[in-house]
C-alpha positions as a printed Julia matrix, in Angstrom:
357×3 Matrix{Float64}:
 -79.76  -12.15  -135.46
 -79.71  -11.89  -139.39
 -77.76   -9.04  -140.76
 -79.75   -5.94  -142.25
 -76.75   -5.5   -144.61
 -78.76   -6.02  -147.31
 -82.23   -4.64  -146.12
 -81.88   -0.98  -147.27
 -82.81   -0.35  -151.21
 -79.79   -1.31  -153.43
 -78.37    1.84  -155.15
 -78.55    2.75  -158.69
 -76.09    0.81  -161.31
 -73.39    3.91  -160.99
 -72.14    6.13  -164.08
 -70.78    5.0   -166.61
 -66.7     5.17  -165.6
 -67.58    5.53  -162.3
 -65.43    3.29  -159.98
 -67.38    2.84  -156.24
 -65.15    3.28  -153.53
 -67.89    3.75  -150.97
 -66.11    6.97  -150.27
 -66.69   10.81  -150.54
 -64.33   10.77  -153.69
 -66.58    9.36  -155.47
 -68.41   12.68  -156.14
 -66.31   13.73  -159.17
 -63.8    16.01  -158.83
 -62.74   15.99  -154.94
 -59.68   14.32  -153.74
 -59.01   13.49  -150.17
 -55.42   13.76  -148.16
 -54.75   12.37  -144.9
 -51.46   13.66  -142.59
 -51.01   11.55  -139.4
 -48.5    12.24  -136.34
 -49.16    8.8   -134.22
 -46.44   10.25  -131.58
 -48.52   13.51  -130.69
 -51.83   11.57  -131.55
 -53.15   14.01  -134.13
 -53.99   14.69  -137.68
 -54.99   16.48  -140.53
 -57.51   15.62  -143.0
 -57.99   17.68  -146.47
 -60.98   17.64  -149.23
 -59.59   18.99  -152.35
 -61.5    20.36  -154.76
 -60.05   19.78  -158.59
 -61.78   23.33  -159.55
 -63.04   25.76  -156.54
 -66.46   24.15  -155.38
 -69.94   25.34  -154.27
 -69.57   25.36  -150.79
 -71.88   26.1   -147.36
 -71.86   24.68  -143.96
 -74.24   24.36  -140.84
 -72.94   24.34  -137.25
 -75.13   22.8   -134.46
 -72.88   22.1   -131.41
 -72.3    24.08  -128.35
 -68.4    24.42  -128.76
 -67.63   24.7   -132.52
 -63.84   25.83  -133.63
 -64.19   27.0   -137.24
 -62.15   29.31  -139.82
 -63.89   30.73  -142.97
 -67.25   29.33  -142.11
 -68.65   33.65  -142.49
 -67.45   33.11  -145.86
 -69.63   30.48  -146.73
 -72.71   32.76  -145.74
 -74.86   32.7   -149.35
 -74.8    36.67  -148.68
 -71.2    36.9   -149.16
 -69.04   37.43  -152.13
 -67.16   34.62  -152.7
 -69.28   31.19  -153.28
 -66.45   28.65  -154.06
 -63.65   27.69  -152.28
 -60.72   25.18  -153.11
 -60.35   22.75  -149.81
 -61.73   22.16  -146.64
 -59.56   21.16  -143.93
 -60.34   18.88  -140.58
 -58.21   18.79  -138.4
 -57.16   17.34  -134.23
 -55.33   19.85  -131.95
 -58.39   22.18  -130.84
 -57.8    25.81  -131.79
 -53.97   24.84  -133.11
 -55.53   22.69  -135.5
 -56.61   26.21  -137.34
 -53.43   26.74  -138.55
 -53.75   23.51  -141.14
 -55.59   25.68  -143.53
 -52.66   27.77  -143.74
 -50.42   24.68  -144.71
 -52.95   23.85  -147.22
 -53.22   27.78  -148.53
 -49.96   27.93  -148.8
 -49.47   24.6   -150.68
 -52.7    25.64  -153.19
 -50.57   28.97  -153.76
 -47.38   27.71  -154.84
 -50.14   25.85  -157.23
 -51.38   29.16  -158.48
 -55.05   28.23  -156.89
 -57.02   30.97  -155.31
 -59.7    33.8   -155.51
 -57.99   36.3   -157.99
 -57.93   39.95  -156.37
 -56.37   41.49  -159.23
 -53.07   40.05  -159.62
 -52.91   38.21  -156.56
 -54.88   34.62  -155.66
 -56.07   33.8   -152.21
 -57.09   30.14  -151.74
 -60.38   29.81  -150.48
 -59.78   26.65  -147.75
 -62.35   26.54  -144.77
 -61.54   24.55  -141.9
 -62.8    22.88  -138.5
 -61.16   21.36  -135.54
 -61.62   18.69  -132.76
 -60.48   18.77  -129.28
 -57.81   15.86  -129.03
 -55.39   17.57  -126.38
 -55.48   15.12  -123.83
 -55.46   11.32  -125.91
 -51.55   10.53  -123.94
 -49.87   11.75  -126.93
 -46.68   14.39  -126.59
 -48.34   17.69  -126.94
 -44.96   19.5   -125.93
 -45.12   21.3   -129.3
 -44.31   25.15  -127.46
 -43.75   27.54  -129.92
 -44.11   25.27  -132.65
 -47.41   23.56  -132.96
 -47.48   21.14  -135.94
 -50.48   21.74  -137.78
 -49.47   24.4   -140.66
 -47.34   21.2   -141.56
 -49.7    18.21  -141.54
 -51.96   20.22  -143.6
 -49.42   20.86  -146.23
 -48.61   17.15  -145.9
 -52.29   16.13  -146.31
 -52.81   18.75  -149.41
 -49.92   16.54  -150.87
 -51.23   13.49  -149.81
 -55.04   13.9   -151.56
 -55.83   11.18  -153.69
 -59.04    9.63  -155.01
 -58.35    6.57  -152.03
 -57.66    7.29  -148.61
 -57.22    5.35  -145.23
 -59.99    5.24  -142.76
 -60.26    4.8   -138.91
 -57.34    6.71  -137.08
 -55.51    8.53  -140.04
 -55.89   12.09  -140.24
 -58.17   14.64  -138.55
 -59.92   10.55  -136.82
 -56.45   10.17  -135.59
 -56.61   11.47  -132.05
 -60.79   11.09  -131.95
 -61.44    9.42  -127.77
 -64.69   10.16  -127.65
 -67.95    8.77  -124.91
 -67.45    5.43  -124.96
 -65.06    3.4   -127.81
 -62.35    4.9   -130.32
 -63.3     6.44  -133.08
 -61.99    7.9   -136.11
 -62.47    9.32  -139.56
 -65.27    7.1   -141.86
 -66.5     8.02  -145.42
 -69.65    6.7   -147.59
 -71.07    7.1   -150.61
 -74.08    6.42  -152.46
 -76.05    7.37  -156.06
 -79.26    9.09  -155.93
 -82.52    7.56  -158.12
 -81.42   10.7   -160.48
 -78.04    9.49  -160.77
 -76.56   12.43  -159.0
 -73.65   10.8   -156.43
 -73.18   11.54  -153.02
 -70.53   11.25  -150.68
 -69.52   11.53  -147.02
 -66.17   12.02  -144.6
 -66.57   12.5   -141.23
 -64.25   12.48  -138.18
 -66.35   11.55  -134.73
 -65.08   12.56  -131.41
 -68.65   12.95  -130.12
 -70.09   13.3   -126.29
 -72.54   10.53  -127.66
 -72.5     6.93  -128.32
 -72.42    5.42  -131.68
 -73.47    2.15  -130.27
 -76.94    0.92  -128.8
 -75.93    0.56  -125.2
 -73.01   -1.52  -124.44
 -73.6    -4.05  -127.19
 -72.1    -4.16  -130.54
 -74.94   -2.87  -132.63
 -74.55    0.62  -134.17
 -76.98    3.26  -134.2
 -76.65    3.77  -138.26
 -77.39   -0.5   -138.67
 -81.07    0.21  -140.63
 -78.77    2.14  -143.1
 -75.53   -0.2   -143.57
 -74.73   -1.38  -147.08
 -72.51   -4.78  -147.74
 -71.67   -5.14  -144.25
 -69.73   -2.44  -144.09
 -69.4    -1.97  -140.51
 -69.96   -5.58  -139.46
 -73.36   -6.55  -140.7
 -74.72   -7.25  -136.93
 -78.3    -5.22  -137.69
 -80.2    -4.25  -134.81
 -80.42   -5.71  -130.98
 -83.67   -8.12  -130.88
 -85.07   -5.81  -128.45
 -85.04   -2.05  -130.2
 -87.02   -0.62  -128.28
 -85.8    -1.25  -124.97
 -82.79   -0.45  -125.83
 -84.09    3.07  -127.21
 -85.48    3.71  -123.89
 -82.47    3.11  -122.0
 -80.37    5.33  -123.57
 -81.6     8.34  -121.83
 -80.25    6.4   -118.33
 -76.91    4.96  -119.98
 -73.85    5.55  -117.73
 -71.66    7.55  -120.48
 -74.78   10.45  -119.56
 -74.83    9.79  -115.6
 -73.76   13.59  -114.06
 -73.74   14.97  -118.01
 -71.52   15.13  -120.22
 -68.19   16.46  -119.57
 -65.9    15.81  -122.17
 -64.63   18.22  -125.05
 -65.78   16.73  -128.35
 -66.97   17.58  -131.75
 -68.21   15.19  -134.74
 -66.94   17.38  -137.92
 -67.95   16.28  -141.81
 -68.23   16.99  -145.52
 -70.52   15.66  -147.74
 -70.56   16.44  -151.24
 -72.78   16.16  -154.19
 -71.61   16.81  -157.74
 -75.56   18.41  -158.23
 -75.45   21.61  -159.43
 -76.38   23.88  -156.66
 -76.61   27.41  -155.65
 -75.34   28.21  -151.9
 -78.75   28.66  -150.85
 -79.28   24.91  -152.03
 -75.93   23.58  -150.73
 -76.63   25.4   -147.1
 -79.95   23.41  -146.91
 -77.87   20.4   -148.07
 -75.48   20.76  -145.15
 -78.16   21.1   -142.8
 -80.37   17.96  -143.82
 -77.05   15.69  -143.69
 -77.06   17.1   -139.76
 -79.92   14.18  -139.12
 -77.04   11.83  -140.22
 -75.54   12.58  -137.16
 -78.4    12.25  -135.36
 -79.24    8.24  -136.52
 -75.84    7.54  -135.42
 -75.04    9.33  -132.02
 -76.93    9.79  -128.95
 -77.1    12.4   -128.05
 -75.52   14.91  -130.44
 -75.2    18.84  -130.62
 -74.6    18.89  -126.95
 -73.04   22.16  -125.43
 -69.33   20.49  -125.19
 -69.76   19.41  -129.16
 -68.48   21.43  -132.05
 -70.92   19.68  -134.49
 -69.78   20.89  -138.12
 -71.07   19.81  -141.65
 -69.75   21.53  -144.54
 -71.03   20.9   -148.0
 -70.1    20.96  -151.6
 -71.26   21.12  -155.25
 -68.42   19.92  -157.56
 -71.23   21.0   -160.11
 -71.48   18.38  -162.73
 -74.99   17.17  -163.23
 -77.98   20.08  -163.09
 -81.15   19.17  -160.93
 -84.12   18.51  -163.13
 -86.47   19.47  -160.67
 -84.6    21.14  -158.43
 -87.28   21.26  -154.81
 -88.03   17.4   -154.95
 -84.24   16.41  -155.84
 -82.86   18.62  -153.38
 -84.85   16.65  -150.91
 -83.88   13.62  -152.17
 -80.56   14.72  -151.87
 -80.64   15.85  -148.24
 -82.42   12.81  -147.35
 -79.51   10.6   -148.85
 -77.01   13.33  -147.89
 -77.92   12.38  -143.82
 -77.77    8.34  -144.48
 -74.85    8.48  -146.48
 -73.03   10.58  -143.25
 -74.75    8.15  -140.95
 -73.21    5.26  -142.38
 -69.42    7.4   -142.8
 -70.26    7.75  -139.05
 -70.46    3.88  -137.97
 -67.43    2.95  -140.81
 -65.23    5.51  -138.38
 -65.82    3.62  -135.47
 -64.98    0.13  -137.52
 -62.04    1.32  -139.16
 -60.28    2.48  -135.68
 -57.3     1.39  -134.16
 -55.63    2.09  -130.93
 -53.68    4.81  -130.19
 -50.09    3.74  -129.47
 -49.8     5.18  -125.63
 -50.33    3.49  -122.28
 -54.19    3.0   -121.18
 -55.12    4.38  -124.1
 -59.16    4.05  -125.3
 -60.21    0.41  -126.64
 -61.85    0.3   -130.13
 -64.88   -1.19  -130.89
 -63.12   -4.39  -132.3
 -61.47   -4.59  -128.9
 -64.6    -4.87  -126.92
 -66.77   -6.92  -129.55
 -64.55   -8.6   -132.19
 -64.04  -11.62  -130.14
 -67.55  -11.98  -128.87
 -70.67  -13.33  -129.52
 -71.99  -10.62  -131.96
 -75.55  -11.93  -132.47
């Protein structure tokens, strides 16, 4: 079957100075960190803002584990904030915002409350407890440090598949991991995607090769395979896959960012977080289930105004959710097996090998 690499639009020639990494950095002015343990099986990822950001977020799933996400309520007080943190470990994976709070304040980053700063650094977590890794942590889980490591880590390139908070990810059906996109809106504006999937749904159409995000995939970036010749049977039997026979019983949670450097308000970045939600949606089935923690932050990095703000803040949603579509299916390419017996295949295990037409 011929490749629908190429069929989507081609993007906009990019900025001038801007170097295309396909990746959320590059929105201007965010930085990305990775901190891996590949003995417990876990990770820390980090989006650093370069100046405190215009930030929101929209949770869908049943299960979500969050920190700082009432902050990011456009009725509070503060509307910035200087890193978002996403991390493995379930509820211990909280504590990597305080690595990276701590690392911004020995910075001098924060929210100034007279003399004092308080860095701003939201956060949400995946269940990766029981991937065969050595979870005998007791009194000392390690998350506080791999997100101090993955503060000092941020760069504008970073490592996909299982680095970071994609380390751990065993989701439904193959190993997945963290994946980032990026694309440039018809007004120019750029933006950008990271994404760690441990999700209750598939990625994949059946038990073929073919992703779910394939209409949207640019320069074969997850293969090139396009679509199974027979779409829409195999739309209709998704509903009686086996991964859904008896429901769905495992503990997982697809957690982004995506990032714009538009000029918003939080009012405008909220409604940006919740259109890149359909991103998930074009590449899982099923998603927001009541075992997911389904989390998209967003962020304005605030460097090119909207010049008509209703029609390019749709534009900008729309693209938001392809652009996290595509992060979705490069986190399931990118992934690699976790180093403990009977551990999950990867996609490239199953299908690298084969007959992929």
């Amino acid at each position: 079957m011929p490749s629908l690499a190429g069929s989507a639009s081609e993007p906009p020639a990019p900025a001038a100075g801007l170097r295309v990494r396909n990746l959320i950095t590059d929105v201007p002015g965010l930085r990305v960190g990775n901190a891996t343990d590949p003995h417990i099986g876990t990770g820390v990822t980090v989006v650093l803002c370069d100046t405190p950001a215009v930030a929101a977020v929209d949770g869908r799933g049943g299960g979500p584990g969050t920190r700082e996400t009432d902050l990011l309520d456009p009725a509070a007080t503060v509307e910035r904030v200087d890193a978002i943190t996403l991390s493995g470990g379930s509820a211990f994976g909280l504590d990597a915002a305080s690595g990276v709070m701590a690392g911004l304040a020995a910075r001098g980053r924060g929210f100034a409350v007279g003399t004092a700063k308080v860095p701003i650094v939201p956060g949400a977590i995946l269940f990766d407890l029981l991937n065969g890794g050595d979870k005998g942590w007791e009194a000392h889980p390690p998350y506080t440090r791999l997100g101090r490591d993955a503060l000092e880590a941020a760069d504008l390139d970073f490592s996909l598949g299982s680095v970071g908070a994609g380390t751990g990810c065993t989701p439904a059906t193959v190993k997945c991991g963290l994946g980032s996109a990026s694309a440039i809106a018809a007004s120019g504006h750029v933006v950008g995607a990271v994404v760690a999937v441990n999700a209750a749904g598939s990625p994949l159409f059946g038990d073929g090769p073919q992703f779910r995000a394939a209409p949207y995939e640019r320069g074969g970036e997850f293969g090139g395979l396009g679509l199974p010749q027979t779409v829409s049977q195999a739309l209709a039997d998704e509903v009686t896959h086996p991964h859904l026979k008896g429901g769905i019983s495992r503990f997982s949670t697809t957690i982004a960012v995506v990032a714009t450097d538009a000029t918003l308000t939080t009012v405008q970045a909220r409604r940006l977080a919740i259109m890149a939600q359909n991103g998930l949606a074009l590449s899982l089935f099923p998603v927001h289930t009541p075992l997911d923690g389904d989390v998209v932050f967003a962020l304005s990095t605030e460097r090119r105004p909207l010049e008509v703000p209703l029609p390019d803040l749709d534009r900008l949603g729309a693209l938001a959710s392809v652009v996290l579509a595509r992060a979705v299916a490069r986190a399931i390419f990118a992934a690699t097996r976790l180093p403990f017996p009977d551990c999950q295949k990867t996609w490239h295990d199953h299908f690298a090998s084969k007959d992929q037409t």
